[in-house]
C-alpha positions in Angstrom: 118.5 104.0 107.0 115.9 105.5 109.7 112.7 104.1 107.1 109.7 105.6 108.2 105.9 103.1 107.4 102.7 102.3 109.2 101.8 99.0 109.2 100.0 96.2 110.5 101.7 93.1 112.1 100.6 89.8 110.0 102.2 87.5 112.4 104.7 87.5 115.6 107.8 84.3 115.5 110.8 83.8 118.2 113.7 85.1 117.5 116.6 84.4 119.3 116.5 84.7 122.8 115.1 88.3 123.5 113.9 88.9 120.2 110.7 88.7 118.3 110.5 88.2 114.2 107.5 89.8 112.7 105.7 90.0 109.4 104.4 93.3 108.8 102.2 94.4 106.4 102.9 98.3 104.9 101.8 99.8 101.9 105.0 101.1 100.8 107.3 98.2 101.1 104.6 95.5 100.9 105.3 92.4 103.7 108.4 93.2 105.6 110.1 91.0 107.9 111.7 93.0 110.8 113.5 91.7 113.8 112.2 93.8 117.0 115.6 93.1 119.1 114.5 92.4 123.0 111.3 93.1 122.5 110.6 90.1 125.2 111.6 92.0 127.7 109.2 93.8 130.0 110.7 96.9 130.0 110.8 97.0 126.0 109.4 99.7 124.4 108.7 98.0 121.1 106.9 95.1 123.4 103.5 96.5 122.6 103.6 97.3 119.1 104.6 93.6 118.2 101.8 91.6 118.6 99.5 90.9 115.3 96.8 92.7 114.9 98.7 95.9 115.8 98.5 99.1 113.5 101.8 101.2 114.6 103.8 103.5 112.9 107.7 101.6 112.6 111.1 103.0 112.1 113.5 101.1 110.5 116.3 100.2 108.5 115.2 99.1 105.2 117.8 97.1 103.1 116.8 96.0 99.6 119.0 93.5 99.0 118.3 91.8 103.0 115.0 89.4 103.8 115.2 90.7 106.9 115.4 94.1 108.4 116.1 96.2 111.8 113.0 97.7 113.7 114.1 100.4 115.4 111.0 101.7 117.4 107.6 101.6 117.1 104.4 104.2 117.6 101.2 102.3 118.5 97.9 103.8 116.2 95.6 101.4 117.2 95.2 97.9 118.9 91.5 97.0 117.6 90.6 96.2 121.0 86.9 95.4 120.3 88.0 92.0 117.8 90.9 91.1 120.7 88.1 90.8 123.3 85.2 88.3 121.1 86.2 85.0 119.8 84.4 85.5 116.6 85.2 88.6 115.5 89.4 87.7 116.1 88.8 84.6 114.4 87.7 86.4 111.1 90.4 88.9 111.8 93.0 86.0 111.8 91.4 84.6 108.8 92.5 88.1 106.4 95.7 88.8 108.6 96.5 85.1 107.6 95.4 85.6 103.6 97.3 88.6 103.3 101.0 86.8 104.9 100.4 84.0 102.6 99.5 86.2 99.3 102.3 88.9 99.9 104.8 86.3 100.1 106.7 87.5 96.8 105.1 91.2 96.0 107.7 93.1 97.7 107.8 95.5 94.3 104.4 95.3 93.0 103.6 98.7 94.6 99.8 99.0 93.4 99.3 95.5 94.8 101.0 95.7 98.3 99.2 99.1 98.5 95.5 97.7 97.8 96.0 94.8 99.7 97.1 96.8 103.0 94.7 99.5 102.5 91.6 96.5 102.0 93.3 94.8 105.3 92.8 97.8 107.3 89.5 99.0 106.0 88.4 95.5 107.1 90.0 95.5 110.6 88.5 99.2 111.4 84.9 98.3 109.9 84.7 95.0 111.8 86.2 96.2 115.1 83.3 98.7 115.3 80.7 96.9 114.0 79.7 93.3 114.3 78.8 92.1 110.3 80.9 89.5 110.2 80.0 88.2 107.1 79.6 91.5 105.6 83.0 91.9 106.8 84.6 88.8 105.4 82.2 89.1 102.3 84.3 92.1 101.0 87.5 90.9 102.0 87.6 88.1 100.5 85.8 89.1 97.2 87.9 92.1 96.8 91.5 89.5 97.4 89.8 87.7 94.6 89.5 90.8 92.6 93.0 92.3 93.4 94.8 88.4 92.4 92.7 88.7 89.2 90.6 85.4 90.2 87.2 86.8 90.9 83.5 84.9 90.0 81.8 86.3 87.1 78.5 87.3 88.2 77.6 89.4 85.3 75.2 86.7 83.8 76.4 83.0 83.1 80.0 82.2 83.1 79.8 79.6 80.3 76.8 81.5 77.8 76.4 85.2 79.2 72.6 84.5 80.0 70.8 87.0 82.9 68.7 83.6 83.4 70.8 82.7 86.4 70.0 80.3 89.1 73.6 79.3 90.7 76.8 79.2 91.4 79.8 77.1 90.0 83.1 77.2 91.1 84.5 74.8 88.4 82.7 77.1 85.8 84.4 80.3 87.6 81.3 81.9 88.8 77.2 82.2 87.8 75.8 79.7 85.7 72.1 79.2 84.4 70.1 76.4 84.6 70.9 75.4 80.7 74.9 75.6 81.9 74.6 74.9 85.5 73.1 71.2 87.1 71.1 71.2 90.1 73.4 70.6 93.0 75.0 74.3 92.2 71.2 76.0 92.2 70.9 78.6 94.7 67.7 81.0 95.9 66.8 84.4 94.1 68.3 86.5 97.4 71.6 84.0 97.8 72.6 85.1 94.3 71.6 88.8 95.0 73.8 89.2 97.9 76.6 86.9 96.4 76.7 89.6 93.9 76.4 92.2 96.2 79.3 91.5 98.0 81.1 90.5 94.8 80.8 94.3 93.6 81.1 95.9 96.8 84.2 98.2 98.3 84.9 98.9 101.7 83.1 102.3 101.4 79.8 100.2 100.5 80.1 98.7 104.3 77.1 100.5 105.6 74.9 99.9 102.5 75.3 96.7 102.2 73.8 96.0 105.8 70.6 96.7 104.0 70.2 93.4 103.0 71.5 91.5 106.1 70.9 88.4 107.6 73.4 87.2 104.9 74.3 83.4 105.1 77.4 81.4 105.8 77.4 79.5 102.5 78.7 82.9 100.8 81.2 83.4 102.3 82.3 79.6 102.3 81.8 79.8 98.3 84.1 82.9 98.4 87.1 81.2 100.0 86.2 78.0 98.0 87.3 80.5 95.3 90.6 81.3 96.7 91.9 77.8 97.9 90.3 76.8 94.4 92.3 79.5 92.1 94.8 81.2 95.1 96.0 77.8 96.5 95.2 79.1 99.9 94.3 76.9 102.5 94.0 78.8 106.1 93.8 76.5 109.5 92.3 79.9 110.9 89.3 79.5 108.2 88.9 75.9 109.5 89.0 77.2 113.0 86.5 79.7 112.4 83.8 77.7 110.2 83.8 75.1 113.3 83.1 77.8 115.5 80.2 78.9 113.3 78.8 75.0 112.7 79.0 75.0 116.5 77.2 77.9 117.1 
């Protein structure tokens, strides 16, 4: 009773009439599903702190054994206003907020897990809302998901023979190949693989460095979430949504 955690809201579904269902992401109880009861109504008090993308404080009743749980009220810490108001940046945002509902699915007791994953989520969210690296942004999420579900590329010489002698990337071989390994339609540029590995070794505290070697190119990121539909089984309509937006660019 009275559960105290901060999270982030994942996604917001109907729920009854007055009633909102969300997924919330915390790093104590992993991905919760609480019921914020007439929160619809405009003189709700919980109305505010339900939309995703939200980081709020949330006081609820917790119940092991229950799939669903009572929100009581909500403190607001921070909207990330900056990603609400540019079509790109919420389109990435939606793209990890969308990753971590799908991966969290079952890890309601793997407390390590739940409390990487949440504290990688918001790292993400504050670093982008304040900056505009994009890719830098989704280059660490996604390679760090990869890292935390055990899945990540090897890109500490060739996958298949351990050679430094690399010259690209294979996601059927599970990650750098060299040209004796590798075929020709995987071959990538000197800087491509630098910055693939880069981004592959990187933390959230490496933000700023790594804009050192900016402009960095679509295609790694693409080859980072071909990883995770590849060996996660995640497949995102938000990613769709957002590469169209970059194609269209």
């Amino acid at each position: 009773m009275n559960d105290k955690s901060e999270g982030i809201v994942l996604k917001q579904s109907d729920f009854k009439d007055n009633d909102y269902l969300l997924n919330v992401m915390t790093p104590e109880f992993g991905r919760l599903s609480l019921v914020a009861k007439g929160a619809k109504k405009a003189q709700s008090k919980n109305s505010y702190a339900c939309s995703p993308l939200t980081l709020a404080a949330y006081l609820f009743d917790y119940r092991y054994s229950f799939s669903i749980h009572i929100l009581h009220s909500t403190t607001v810490i921070d909207t990330f206003k900056n990603i609400r108001e540019d079509l790109m940046k919420i389109s990435a945002a939606n793209i990890m907020v969308d990753t971590v509902n799908y991966i969290t699915q079952e890890c309601e007791d793997d407390v390590v897990f739940n409390h990487q994953v949440y504290q990688l989520l918001k790292d993400c969210l504050f670093y982008l809302n304040n900056n505009d690296h994009l890719y830098i942004t989704l280059g660490v999420f996604l390679s760090n998901i990869l890292i935390i579900l055990g899945i990540g590329p090897q890109v500490d010489g060739c996958s298949k023979c351990d050679s430094d002698k690399i010259t690209g990337i294979s996601i059927a071989d599970g990650g750098f190949v060299c040209a004796k390994c590798g075929s020709e339609i995987n071959n990538h540029d000197i800087l491509f693989l630098k910055q693939f590995r880069l981004l592959n070794k990187a933390k959230p505290c490496n933000f700023t460095a790594l804009e050192a070697y900016e402009p960095y190119d679509f295609g790694l990121i693409e080859i980072l979430y071909q990883y995770l539909s590849e060996y996660g089984d995640v497949h995102l309509s938000s990613w769709t949504f957002f590469k169209d937006l970059i194609t269209k660019k």
